[in-house]
C-alpha positions as CSV (number, residue, x, y, z in Angstrom):
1,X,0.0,0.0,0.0
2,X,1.2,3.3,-1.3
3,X,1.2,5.6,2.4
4,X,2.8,9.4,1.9
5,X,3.9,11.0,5.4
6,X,4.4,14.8,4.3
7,X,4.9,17.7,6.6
8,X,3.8,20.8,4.9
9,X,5.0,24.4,6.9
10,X,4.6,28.0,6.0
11,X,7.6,30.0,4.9
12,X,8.8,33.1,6.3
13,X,11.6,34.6,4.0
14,X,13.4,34.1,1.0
15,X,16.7,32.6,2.5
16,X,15.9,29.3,1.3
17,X,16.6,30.5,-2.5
18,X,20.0,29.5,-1.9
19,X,19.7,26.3,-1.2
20,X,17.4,25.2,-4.1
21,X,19.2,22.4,-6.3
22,X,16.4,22.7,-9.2
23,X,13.2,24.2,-10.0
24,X,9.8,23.4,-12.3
25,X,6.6,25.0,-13.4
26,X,4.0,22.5,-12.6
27,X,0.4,22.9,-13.3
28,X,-2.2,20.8,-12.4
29,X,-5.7,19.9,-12.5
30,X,-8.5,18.5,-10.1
31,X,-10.8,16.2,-11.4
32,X,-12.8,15.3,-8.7
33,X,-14.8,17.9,-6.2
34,X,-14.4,16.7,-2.7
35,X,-15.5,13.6,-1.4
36,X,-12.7,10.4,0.0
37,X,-10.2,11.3,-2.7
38,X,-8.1,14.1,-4.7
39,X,-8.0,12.7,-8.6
40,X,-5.4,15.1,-10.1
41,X,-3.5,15.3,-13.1
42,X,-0.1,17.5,-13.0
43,X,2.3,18.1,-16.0
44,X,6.2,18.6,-15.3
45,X,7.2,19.8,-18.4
46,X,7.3,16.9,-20.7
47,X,5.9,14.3,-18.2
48,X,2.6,13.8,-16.6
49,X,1.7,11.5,-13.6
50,X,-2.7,10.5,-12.5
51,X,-1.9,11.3,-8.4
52,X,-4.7,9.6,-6.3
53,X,-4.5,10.9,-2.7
54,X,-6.9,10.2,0.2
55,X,-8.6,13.4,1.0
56,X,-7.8,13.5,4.9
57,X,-5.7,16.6,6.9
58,X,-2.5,14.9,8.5
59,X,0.6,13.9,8.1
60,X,-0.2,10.3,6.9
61,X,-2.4,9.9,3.7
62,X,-2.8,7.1,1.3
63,X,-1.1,7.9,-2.4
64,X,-0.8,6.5,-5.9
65,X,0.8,8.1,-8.4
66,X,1.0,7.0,-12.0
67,X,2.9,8.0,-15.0
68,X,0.3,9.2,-18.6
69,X,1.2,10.1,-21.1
70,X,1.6,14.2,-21.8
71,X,-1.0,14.0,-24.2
72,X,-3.5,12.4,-21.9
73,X,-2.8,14.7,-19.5
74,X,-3.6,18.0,-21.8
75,X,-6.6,16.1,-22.8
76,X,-7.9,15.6,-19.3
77,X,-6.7,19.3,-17.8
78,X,-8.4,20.9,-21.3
79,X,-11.6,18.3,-20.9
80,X,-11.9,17.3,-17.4
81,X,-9.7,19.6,-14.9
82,X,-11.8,22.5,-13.6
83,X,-9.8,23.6,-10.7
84,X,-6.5,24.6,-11.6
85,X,-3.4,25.0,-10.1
86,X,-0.4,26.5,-10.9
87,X,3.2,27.2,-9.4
88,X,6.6,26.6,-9.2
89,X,8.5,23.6,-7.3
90,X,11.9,23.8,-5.8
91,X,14.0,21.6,-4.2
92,X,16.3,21.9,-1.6
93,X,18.3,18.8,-0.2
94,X,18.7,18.1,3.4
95,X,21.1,15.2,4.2
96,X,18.7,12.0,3.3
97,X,15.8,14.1,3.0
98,X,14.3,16.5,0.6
99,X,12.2,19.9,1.1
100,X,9.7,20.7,-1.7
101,X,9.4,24.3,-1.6
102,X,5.7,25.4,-3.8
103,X,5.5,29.2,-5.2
104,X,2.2,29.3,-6.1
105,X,0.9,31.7,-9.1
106,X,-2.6,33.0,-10.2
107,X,-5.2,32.9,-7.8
108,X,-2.7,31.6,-5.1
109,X,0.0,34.2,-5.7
110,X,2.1,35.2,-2.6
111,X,1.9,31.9,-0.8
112,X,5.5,29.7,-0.4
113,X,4.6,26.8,1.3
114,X,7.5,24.0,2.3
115,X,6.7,20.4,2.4
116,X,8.8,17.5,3.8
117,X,8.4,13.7,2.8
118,X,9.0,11.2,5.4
119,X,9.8,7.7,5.5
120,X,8.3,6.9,9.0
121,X,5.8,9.0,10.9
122,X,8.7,9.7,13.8
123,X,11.3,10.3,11.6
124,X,13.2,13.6,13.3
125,X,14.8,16.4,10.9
126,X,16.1,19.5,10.9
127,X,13.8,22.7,10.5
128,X,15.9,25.3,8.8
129,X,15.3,28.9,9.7
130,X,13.2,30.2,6.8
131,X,10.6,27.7,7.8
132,X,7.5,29.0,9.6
133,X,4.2,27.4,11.2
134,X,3.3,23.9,10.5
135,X,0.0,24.2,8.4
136,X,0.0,20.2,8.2
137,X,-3.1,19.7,9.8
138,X,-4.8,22.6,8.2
139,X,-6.7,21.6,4.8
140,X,-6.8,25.1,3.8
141,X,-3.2,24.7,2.2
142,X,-3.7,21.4,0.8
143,X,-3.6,21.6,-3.3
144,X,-6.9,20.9,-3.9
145,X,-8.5,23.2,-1.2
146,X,-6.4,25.8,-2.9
147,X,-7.6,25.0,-6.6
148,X,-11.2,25.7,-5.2
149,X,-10.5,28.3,-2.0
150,X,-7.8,29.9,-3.7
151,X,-5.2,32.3,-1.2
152,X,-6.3,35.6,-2.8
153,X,-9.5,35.2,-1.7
154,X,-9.2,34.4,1.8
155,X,-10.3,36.9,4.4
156,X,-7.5,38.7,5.1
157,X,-6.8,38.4,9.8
């Protein structure tokens, strides 16, 4: 069984930029509207995967993740995908681990959020000091909340 244990954190300045090892425009698209699951498509340049993720707040989900091909994917984002988004990935290496840094555009512009994969739920790592508040347990910053409650539009506190 396919489990993903993710950490996902606010991020509070810019200092991470020079760490990043690469960066991608991704877009992706939602084809499902709530409910147990998150059916997305997403397009990395020239690849494309189907993601399948249980639709819970935590760090421990159930994922599957299959590579389409690009053509499919265009098909299904131009056909199917009705909630959209977009941004920019970068990683930044930490020892064994990796930190996913997401610069989201359009609607979600101005929101850098940091996620953290993890082989076990206790594994410990460091927290460097451009990350903020843990927003793991908060579905408001989940992709697919986003796509459909995007950032700009949030009340502002």
């Amino acid at each position: 069984m396919a489990i993903e244990i993710e950490r996902k954190f606010l991020v509070t300045s810019d200092a991470w930029r020079d760490e990043v090892s690469r960066s991608a425009r991704l877009a992706q698209a939602y084809l499902t509207d709530g409910g147990r699951a998150s059916v997305r498509v997403r397009i990395d340049g020239d690849h494309a995967n189907l993601n399948i993720k249980q639709a819970v707040a935590g760090a421990t989900r159930l994922e599957f993740e299959y590579p389409i091909p690009l053509e499919d994917a265009e098909t299904l984002m131009r056909t199917l995908g009705g909630t959209r988004i977009e941004k920019t990935r970068h990683w930044i290496p930490a020892g064994d681990l990796l930190w996913e840094v997401d610069e989201f555009a359009g609607d979600n512009a101005g929101l850098v959020v940091a996620e953290i994969e993890l082989p076990t739920v206790d594994t410990a790592f460091e927290q460097p000091a451009w990350l903020g508040e843990e927003v793991t347990h908060d579905l408001r910053y989940y992709n697919n909340e986003l796509s459909q409650r995007p950032f700009r539009r949030w009340p502002s506190t």
